[in-house]
FITI-882805 format. One line per field, with one value per residue (C-alpha): residue number from 1; residue in three letters; x, y, z. Coordinates in nm, 4 decimals. Example, Ala and Ser with C-alpha at 12.3 -4.5 7.8 and 13.67 -1.06 7.14 Angstrom:
2
num	1	2
residuo	ALA	SER
u	1.2300	1.3670
v	-0.4500	-0.1060
w	0.7800	0.7140
//
This chain:
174
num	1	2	3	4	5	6	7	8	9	10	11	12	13	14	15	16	17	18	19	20	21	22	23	24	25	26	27	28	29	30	31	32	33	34	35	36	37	38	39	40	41	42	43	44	45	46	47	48	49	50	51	52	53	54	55	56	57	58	59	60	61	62	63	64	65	66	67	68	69	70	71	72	73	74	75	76	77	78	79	80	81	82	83	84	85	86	87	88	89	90	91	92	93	94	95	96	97	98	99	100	101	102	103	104	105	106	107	108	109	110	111	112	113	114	115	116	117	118	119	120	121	122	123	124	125	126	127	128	129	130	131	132	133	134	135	136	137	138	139	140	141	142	143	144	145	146	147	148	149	150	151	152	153	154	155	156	157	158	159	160	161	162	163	164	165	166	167	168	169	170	171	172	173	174
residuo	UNK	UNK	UNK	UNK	UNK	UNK	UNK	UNK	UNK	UNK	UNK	UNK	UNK	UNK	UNK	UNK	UNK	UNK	UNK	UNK	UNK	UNK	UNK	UNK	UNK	UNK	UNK	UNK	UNK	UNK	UNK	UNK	UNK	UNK	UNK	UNK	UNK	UNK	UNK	UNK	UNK	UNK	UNK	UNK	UNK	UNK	UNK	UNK	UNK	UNK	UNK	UNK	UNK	UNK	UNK	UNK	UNK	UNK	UNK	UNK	UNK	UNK	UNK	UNK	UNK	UNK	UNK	UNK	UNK	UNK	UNK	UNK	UNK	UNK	UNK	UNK	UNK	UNK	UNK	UNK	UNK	UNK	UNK	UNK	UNK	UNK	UNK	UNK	UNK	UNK	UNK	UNK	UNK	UNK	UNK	UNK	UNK	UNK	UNK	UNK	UNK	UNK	UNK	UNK	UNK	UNK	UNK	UNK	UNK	UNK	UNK	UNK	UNK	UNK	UNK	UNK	UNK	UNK	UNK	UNK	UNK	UNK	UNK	UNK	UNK	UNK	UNK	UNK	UNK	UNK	UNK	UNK	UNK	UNK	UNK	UNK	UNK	UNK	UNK	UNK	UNK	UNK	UNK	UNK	UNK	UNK	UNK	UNK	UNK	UNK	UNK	UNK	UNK	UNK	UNK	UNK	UNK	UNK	UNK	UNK	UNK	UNK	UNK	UNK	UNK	UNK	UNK	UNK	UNK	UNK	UNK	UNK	UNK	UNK
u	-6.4038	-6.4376	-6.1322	-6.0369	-5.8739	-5.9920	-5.9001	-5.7454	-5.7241	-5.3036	-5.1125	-4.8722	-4.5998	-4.7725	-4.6039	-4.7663	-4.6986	-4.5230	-4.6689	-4.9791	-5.1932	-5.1468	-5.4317	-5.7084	-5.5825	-5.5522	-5.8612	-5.9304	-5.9515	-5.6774	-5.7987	-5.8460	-6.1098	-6.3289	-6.2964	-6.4724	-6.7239	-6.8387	-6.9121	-7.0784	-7.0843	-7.2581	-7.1559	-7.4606	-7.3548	-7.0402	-6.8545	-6.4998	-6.4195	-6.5671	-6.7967	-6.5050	-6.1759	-6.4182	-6.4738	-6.1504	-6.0158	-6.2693	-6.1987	-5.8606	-5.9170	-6.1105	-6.4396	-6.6706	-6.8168	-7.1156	-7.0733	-7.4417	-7.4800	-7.8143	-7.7632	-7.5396	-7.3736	-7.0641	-6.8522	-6.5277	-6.2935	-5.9252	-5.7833	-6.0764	-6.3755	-6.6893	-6.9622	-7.2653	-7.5857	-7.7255	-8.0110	-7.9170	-8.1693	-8.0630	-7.6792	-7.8031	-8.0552	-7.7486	-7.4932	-7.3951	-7.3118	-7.5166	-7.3829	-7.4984	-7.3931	-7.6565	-7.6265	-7.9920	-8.2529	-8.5051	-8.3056	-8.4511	-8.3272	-8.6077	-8.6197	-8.7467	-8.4059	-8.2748	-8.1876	-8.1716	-7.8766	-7.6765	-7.5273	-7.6150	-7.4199	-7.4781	-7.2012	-7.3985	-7.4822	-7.8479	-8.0367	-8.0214	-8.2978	-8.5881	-8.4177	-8.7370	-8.8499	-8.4916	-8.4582	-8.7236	-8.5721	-8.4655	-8.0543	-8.0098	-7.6619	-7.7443	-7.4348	-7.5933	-7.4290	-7.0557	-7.1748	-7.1942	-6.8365	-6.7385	-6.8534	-6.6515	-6.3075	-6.3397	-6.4546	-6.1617	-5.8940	-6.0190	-5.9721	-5.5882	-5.5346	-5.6005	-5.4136	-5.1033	-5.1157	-5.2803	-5.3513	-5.0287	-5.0791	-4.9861	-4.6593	-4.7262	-4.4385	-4.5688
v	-1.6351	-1.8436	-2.0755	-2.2003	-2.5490	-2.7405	-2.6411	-2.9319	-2.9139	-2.9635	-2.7116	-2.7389	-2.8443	-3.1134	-3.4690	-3.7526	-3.9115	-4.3091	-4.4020	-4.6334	-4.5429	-4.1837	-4.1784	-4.1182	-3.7618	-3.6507	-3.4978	-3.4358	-3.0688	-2.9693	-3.0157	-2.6486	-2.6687	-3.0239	-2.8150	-2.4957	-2.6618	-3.0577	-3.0463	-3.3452	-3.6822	-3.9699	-4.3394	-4.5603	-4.8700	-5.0102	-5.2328	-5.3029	-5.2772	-5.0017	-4.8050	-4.8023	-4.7202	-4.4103	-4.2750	-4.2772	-4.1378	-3.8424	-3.8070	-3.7711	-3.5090	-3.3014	-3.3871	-3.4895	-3.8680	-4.0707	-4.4438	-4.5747	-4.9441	-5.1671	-5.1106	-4.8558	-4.4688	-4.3620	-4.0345	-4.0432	-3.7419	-3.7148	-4.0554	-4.0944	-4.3278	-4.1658	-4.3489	-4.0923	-4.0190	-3.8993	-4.0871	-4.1993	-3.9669	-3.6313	-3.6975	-3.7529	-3.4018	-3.1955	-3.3761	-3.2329	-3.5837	-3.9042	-4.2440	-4.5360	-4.8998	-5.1557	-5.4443	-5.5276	-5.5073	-5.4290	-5.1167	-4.7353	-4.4095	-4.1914	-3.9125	-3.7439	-3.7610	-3.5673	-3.2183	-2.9865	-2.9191	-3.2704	-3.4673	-3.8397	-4.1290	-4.4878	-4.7377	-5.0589	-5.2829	-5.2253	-4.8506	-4.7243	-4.4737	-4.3808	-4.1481	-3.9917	-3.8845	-3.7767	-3.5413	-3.3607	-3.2725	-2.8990	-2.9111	-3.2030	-3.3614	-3.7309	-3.9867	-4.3385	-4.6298	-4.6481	-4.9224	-5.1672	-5.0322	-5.0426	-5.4185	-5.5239	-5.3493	-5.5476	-5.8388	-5.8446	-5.6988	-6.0687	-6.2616	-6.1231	-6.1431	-6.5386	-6.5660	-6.4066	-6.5251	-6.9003	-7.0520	-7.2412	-7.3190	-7.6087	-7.6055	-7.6430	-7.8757	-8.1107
w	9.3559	9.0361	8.9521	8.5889	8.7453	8.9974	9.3318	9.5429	9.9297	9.9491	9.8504	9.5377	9.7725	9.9703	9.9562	10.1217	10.3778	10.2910	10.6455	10.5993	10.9082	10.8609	10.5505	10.7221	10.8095	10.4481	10.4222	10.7701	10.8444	11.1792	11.5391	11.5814	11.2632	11.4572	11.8136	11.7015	11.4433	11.5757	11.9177	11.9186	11.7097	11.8177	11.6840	11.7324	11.7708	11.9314	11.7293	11.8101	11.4215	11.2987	11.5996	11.8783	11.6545	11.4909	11.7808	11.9219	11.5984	11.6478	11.9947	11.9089	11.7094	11.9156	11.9043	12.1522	12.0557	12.2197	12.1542	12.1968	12.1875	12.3420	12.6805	12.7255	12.6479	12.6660	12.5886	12.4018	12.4962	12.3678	12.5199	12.7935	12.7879	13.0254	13.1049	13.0376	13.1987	12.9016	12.6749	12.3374	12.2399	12.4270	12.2421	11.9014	11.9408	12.0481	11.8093	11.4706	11.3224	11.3747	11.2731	11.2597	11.2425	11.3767	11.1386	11.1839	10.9339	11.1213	11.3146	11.1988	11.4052	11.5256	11.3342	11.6170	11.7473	11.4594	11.4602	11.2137	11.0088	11.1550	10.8990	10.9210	10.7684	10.8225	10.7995	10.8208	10.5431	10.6190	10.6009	10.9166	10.8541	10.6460	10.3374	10.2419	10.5946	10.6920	10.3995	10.4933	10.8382	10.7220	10.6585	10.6960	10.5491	10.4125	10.3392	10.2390	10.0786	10.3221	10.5051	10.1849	10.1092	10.4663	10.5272	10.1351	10.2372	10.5775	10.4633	10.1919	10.4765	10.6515	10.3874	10.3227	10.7129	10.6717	10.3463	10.4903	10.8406	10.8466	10.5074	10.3922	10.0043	9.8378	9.6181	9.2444	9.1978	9.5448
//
């Protein structure tokens, strides 16, 4: 079906919600759609401000989320936290969505852990993987560049937090 406008995903009715935290579900498709179509997502790298809220937010949503960090792997599953057996490598070959978060230069996911057809997106300020051997994994979804945009909106969220909660400024007129 061709359209003459631009198609939107609300409908013409939709009004927005005035409650802050619920943005993030805009765009989100329901928890029926993320049950029958991501099975698995796995969030490498456990940070308590990006990695761990993520996956919880997923979770919450229906899908299934490994949280791999160093040392350890665990499974994220609508309000539970399992420890898993698994290897980081056997979640990220049977997940649909890799990403990744290590801020460490030096830090590149084996593309031998990558299926085909997953979508990979890397939220770190540094690449998380080699662009020009990914792409050639057949299907393969590629989102680059959130992490630098990630790591400025957090950075700047900091910087208000002080402002507003611990840095008393000088009166002009003292």
């Amino acid at each position: 079906m061709i359209r003459s406008e631009p198609s939107t995903a609300f409908s013409e009715d939709f009004q927005p919600s005035k409650n802050p935290s619920s943005a993030h579900e805009y765009g989100v498709p329901s928890k029926s759609d993320i049950e029958g179509s991501v099975h698995d997502i796995v969030s490498v790298h456990v940070s308590y401000i990006v990695g761990r809220p993520l996956a919880a937010m997923l979770a919450n949503d229906g899908a299934d989320v490994y949280s791999a960090d160093i040392d350890s792997l665990y499974l994220f599953r609508r309000g539970k936290l399992i420890p898993s057996e698994e290897t980081q490598e056997t979640a990220c070959k049977k997940s649909r969505v890799i990403i990744t978060g290590v801020p460490v230069k030096s830090y590149k996911l084996p593309l031998e852990w990558v299926s085909e057809n997953t979508v990979i997106i890397y939220v770190a300020s540094f690449k998380n993987v080699d662009d020009a051997e990914l792409l050639k994994i057949k299907g393969v979804q590629y989102v680059p560049l959130v992490g630098k945009v990630t790591v400025a909106m957090l950075e700047r969220n900091l910087l208000r937090l002080y402002e507003n909660f611990h840095w008393k400024p000088k009166k002009v007129w003292q």
